[in-house]
C-alpha positions as a Markdown table, in Angstrom:
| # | Residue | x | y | z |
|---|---|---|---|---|
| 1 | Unk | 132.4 | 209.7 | 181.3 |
| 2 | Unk | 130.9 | 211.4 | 178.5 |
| 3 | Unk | 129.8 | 215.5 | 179.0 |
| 4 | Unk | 126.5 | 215.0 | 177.6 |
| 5 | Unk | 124.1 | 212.8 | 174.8 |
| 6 | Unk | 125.6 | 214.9 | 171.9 |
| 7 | Unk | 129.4 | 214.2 | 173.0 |
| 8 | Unk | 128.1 | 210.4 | 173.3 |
| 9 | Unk | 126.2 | 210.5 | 169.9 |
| 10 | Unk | 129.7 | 212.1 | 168.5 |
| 11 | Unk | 131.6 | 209.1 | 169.8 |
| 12 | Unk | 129.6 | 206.4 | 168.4 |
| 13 | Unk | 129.2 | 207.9 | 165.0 |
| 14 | Unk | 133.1 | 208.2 | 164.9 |
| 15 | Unk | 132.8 | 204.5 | 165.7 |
| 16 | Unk | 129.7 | 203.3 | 163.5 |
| 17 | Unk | 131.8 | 204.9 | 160.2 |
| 18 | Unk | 134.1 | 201.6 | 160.1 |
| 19 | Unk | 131.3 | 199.9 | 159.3 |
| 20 | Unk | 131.1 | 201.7 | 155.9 |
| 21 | Unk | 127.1 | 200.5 | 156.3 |
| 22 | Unk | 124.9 | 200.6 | 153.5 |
| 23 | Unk | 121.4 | 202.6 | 152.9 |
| 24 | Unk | 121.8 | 203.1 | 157.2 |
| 25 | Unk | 118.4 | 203.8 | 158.9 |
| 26 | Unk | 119.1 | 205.1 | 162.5 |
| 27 | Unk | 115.9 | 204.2 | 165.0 |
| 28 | Unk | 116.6 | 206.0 | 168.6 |
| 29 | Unk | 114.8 | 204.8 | 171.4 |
| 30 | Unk | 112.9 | 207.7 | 173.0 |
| 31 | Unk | 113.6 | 210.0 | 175.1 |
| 32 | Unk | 117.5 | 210.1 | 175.8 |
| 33 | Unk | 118.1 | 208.1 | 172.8 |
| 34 | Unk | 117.1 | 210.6 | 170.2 |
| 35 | Unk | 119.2 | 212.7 | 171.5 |
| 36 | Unk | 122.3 | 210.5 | 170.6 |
| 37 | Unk | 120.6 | 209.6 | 167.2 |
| 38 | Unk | 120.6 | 212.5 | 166.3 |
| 39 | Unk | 124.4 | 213.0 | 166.2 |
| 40 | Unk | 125.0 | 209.3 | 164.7 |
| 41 | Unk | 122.1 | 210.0 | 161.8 |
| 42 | Unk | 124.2 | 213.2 | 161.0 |
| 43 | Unk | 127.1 | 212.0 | 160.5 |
| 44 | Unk | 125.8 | 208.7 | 158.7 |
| 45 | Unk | 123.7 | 211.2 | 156.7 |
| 46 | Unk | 121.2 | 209.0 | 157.4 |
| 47 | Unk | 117.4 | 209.2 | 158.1 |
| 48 | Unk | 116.3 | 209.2 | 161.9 |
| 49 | Unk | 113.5 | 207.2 | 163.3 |
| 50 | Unk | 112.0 | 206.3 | 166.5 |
| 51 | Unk | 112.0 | 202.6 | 167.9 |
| 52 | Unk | 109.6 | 201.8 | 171.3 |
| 53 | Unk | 109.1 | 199.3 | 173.8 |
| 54 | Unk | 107.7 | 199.2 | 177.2 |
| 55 | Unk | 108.8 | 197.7 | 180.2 |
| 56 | Unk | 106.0 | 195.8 | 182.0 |
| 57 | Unk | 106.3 | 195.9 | 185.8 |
| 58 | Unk | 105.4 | 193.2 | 188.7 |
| 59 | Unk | 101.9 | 193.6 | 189.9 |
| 60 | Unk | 103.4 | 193.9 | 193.7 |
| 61 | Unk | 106.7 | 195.9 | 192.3 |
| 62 | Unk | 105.7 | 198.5 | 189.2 |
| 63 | Unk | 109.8 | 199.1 | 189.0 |
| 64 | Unk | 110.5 | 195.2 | 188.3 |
| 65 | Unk | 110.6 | 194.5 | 185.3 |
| 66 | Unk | 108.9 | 191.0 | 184.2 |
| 67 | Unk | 108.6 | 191.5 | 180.8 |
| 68 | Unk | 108.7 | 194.4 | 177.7 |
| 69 | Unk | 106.2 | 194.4 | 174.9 |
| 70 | Unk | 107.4 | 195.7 | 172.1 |
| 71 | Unk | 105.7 | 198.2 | 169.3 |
| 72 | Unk | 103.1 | 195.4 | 167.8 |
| 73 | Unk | 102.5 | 193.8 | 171.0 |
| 74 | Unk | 104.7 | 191.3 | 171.3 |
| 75 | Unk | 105.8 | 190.1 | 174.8 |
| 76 | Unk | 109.2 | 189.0 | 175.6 |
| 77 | Unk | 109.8 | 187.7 | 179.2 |
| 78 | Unk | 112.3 | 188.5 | 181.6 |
| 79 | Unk | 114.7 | 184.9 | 181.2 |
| 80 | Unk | 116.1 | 185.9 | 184.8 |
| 81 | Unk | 112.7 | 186.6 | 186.4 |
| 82 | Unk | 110.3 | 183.7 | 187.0 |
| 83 | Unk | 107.6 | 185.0 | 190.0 |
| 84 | Unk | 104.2 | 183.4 | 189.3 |
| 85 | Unk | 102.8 | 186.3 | 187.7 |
| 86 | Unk | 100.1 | 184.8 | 185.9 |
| 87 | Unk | 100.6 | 185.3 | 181.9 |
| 88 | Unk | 97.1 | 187.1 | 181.7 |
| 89 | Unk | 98.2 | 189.8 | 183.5 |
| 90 | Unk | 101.7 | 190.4 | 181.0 |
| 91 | Unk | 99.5 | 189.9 | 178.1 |
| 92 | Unk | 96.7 | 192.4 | 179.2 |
| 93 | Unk | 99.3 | 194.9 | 179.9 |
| 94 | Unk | 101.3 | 194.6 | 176.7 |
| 95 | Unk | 98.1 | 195.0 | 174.7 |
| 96 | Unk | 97.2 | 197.8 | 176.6 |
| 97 | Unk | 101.0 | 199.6 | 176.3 |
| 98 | Unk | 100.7 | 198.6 | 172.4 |
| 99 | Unk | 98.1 | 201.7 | 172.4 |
| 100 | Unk | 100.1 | 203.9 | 174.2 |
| 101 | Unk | 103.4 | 203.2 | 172.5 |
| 102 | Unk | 101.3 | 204.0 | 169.0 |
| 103 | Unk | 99.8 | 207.5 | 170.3 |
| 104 | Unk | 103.6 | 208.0 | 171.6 |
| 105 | Unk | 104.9 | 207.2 | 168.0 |
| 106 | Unk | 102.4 | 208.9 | 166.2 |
| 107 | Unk | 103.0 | 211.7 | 168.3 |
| 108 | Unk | 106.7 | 211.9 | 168.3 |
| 109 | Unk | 107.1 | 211.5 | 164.2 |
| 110 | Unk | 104.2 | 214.6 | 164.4 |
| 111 | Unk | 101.9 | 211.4 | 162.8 |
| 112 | Unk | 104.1 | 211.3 | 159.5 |
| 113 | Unk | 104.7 | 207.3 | 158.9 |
| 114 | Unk | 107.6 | 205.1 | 160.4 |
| 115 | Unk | 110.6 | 205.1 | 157.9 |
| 116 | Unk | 110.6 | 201.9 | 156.5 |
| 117 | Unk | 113.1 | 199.1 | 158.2 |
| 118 | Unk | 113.4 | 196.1 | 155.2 |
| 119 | Unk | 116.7 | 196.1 | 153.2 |
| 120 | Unk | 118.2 | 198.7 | 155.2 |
| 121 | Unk | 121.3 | 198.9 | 157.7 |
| 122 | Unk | 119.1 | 199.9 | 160.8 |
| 123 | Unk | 121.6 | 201.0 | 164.0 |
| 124 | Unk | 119.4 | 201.4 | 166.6 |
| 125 | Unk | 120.9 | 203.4 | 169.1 |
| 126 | Unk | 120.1 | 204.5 | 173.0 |
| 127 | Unk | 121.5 | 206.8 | 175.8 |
| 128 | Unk | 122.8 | 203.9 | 177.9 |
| 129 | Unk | 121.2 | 200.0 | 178.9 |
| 130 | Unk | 121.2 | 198.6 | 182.1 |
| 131 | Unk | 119.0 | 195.6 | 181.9 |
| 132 | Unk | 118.7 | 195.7 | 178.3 |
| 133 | Unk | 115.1 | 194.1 | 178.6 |
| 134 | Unk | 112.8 | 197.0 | 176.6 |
| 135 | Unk | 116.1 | 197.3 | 173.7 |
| 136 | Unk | 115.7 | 193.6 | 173.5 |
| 137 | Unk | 112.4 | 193.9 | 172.6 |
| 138 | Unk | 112.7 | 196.9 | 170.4 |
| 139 | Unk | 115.7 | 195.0 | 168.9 |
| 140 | Unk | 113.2 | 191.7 | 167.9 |
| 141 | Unk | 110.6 | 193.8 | 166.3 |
| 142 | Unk | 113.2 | 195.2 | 163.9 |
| 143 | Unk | 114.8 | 191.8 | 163.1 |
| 144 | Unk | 111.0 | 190.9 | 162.3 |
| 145 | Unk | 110.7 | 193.7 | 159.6 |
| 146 | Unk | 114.0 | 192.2 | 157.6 |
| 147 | Unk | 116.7 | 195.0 | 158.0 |
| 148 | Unk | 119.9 | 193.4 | 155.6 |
| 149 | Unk | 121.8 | 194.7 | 158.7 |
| 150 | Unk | 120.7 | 195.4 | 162.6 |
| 151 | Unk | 123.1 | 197.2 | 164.7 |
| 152 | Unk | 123.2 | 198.4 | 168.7 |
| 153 | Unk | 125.0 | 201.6 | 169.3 |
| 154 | Unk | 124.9 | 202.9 | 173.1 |
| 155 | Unk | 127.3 | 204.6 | 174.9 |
| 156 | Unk | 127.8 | 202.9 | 177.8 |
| 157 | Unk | 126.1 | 199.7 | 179.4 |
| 158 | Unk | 127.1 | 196.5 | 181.4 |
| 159 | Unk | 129.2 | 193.8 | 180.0 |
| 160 | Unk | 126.5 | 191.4 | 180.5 |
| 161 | Unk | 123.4 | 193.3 | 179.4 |
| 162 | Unk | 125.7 | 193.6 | 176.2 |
| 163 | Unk | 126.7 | 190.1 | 176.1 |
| 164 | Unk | 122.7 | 189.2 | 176.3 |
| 165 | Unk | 122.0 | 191.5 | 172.8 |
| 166 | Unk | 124.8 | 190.3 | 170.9 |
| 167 | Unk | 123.3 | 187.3 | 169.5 |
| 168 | Unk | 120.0 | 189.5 | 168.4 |
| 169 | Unk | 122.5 | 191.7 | 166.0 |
| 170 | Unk | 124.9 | 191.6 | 163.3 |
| 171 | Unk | 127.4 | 194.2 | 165.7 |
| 172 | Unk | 127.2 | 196.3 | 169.0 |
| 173 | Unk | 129.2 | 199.5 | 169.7 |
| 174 | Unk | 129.4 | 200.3 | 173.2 |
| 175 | Unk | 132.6 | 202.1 | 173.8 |
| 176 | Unk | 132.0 | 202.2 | 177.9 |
| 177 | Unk | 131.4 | 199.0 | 179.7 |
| 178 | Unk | 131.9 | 199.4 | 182.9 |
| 179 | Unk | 132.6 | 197.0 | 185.8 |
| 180 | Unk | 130.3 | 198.3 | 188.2 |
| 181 | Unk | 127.3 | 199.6 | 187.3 |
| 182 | Unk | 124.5 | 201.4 | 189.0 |
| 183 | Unk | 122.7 | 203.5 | 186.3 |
| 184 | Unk | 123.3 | 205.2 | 183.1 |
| 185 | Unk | 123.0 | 208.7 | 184.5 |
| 186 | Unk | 125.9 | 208.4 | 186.4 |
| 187 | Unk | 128.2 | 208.1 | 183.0 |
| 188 | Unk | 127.3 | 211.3 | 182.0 |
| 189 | Unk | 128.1 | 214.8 | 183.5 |
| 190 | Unk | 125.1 | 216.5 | 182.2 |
| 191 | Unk | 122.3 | 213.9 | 182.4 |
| 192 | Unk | 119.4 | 216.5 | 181.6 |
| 193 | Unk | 115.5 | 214.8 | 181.2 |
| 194 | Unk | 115.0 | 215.1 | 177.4 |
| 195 | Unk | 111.0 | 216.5 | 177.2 |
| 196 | Unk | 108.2 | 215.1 | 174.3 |
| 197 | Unk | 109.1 | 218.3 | 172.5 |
| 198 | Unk | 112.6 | 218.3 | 172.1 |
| 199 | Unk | 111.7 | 214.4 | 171.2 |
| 200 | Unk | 109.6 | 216.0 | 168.3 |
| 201 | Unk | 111.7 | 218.8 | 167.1 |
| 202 | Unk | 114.7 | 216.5 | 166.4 |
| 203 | Unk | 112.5 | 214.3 | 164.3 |
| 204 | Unk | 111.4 | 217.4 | 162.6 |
| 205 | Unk | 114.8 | 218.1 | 161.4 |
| 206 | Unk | 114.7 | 214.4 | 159.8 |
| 207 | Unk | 111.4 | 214.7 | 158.2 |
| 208 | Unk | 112.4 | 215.6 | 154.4 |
């Protein structure tokens, strides 16, 4: 178990500095995840960014996840989830959450522009996966803006939710893959609910 985000952030930057990566770009998926990036972007001495996605729920189920749309609206299906939801419905939504996750952004970088992704090593780094559907999507918009390098650090996640992403990256770090697995919460000893703010000031700290 790790104590907390930073402790988890600690261990995968002691990991990440094998890869000796070059002009690294570190995008954390909010909330937890910045909290983690911040601790691999120190250590890389590299700039720290947000990443977004949104998990879009069944119509009958809001917590079942059919599909995530990523920051430009993109849709990428659930490959394990086929319930007759009609595709009108996934598309409406994901241009709906395409708003919302650019007024999140905006908000979140204090509306200074997105570091830019192209020719860099980009880790893009979360507090824990279970399903691994919303970093999926988060991890196809960066391939899309031409990174030389992508990269998935997270603490701790399922063997098969890892196995799924590995094809979408050039490495993943995940130091705690365990067996049985019932949420990323339970991996840590201080699991705290990381607010908007605290989102904010840690980008501040990255905005030279």
């Amino acid at each position: 178990m790790f104590q907390d985000r930073t402790e988890a952030g600690r261990v995968l930057a002691g990991a990440l500095k094998e890869y000796e990566l070059d002009s690294p770009l570190v995008l954390a998926i909010p909330r937890g995840g910045v909290v983690v990036g911040r601790e691999v972007a120190l250590a890389l001495g590299a700039p720290l960014d947000v990443i977004m996605a949104k998990k879009i729920g069944a119509p009958y189920n809001p917590e079942l996840a059919i599909a995530a749309a990523g920051p430009d609206g993109r849709v990428l299906f659930s490959p394990d989830l086929r319930d007759g939801t009609p595709k009108s419905y996934v598309l409406d939504r994901a241009a709906e959450f395409r708003k919302s996750i650019e007024k999140s952004l905006a908000a979140f970088r204090s509306h200074r522009p997105a570091k830019p992704i192209v020719g860099k090593s980009v880790v893009v780094v979360d507090d824990g996966l279970a399903t691994g559907l919303t970093a999926m999507a988060a991890l196809k918009y960066a391939r899309r803006q031409a990174p030389r390098k992508l990269f998935l650090a997270v603490p701790v996640a399922p063997q098969e939710t890892i196995e799924s992403l590995e094809p979408l990256v050039d490495g993943v770090i995940c130091p705690l893959r365990p067996p049985v697995f019932y949420s990323v919460g339970e991996w840590y000893i201080s699991f705290d609910q990381v607010s908007d703010d605290e989102v904010r000031r840690i980008l501040d700290e990255f905005a030279g």
